[in-house]
C-alpha positions as CSV (number, residue, x, y, z in Angstrom):
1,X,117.1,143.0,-69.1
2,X,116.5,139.6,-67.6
3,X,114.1,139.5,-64.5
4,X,114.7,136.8,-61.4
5,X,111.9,135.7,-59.0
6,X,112.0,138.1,-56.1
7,X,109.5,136.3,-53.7
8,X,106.3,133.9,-53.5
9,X,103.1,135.3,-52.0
10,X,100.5,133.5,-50.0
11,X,97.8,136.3,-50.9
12,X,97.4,139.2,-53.3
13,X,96.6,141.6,-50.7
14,X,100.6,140.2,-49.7
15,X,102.0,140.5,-53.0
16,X,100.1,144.0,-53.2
17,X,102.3,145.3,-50.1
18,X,104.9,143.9,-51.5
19,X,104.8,146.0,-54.5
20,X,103.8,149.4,-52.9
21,X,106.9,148.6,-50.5
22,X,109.0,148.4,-53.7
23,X,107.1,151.1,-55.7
24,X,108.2,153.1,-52.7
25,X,111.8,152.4,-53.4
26,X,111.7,153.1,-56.9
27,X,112.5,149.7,-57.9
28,X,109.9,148.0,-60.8
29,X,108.2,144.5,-60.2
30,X,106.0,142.9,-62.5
31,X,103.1,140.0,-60.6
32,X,102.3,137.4,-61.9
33,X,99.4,135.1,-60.9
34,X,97.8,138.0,-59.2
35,X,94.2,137.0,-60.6
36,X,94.5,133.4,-60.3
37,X,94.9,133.5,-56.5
38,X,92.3,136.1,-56.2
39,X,90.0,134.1,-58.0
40,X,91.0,130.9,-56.6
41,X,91.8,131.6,-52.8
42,X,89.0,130.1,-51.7
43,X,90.6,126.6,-52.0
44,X,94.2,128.0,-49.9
45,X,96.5,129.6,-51.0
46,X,99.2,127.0,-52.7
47,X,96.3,126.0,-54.6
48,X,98.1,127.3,-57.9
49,X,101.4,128.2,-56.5
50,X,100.6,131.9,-55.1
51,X,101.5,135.8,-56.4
52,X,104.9,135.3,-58.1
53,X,107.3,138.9,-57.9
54,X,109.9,139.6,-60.1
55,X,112.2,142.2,-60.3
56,X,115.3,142.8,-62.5
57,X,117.9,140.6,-61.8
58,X,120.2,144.1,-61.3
59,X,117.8,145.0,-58.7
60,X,117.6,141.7,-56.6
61,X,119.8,143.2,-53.7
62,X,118.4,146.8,-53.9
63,X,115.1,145.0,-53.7
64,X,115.8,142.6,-51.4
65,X,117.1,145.5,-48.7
66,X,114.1,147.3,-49.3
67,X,111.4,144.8,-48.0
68,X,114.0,144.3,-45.4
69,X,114.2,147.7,-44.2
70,X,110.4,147.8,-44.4
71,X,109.9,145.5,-42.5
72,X,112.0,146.1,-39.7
73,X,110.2,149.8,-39.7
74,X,107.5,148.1,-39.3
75,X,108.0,146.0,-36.8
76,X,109.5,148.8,-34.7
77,X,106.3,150.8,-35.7
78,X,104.3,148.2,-34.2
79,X,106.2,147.5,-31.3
80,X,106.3,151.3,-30.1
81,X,102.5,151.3,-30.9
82,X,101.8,148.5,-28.7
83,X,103.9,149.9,-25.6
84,X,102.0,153.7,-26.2
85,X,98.9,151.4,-25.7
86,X,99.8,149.5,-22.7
87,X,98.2,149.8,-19.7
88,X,100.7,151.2,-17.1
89,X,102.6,148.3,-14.9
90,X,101.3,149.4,-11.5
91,X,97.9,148.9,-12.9
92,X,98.6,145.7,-14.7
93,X,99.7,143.6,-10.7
94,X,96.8,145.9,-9.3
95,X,94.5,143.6,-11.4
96,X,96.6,140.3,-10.8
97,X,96.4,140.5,-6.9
């Protein structure tokens, strides 16, 4: 089977998500240049050209929908998280007066 590049990484702590996110979906990756960046981050991360992911190219769109998907859960996660922690309105143009 042929694999394709699925995505570039800044960071391996990135690429890392990345791959529990598609681990999660059942879909296989292989990183490459996980090390390097580790080893080299200290100098930015396009110092050597990041994490690379690949993933079967038969899996591109299964894999593509699946960071997708993840991350619009997260975001949503996030979003309702930050609204639970908000202080009430009233209270927030109590303190602006």
């Amino acid at each position: 089977m042929e694999t394709v590049l699925l995505t570039n990484c800044g960071t391996s702590f990135e690429a890392d998500v990345i791959k529990s996110v598609l681990d999660g979906a059942g879909i296989p990756c292989m990183i490459v240049d996980h090390k390097h960046v580790a080893m080299w981050s200290f100098q930015g991360p396009d110092t050597i050209g990041g994490v690379r992911i690949y993933v079967f190219e038969s899996m591109l769109e299964e894999a593509r929908k699946a960071l997708e998907t993840s991350h619009d859960a997260a975001s949503e996660a996030a979003f309702e998280k930050a609204a639970e922690e908000a202080p009430p309105l009233e209270h927030m143009e109590e303190d602006e007066e």
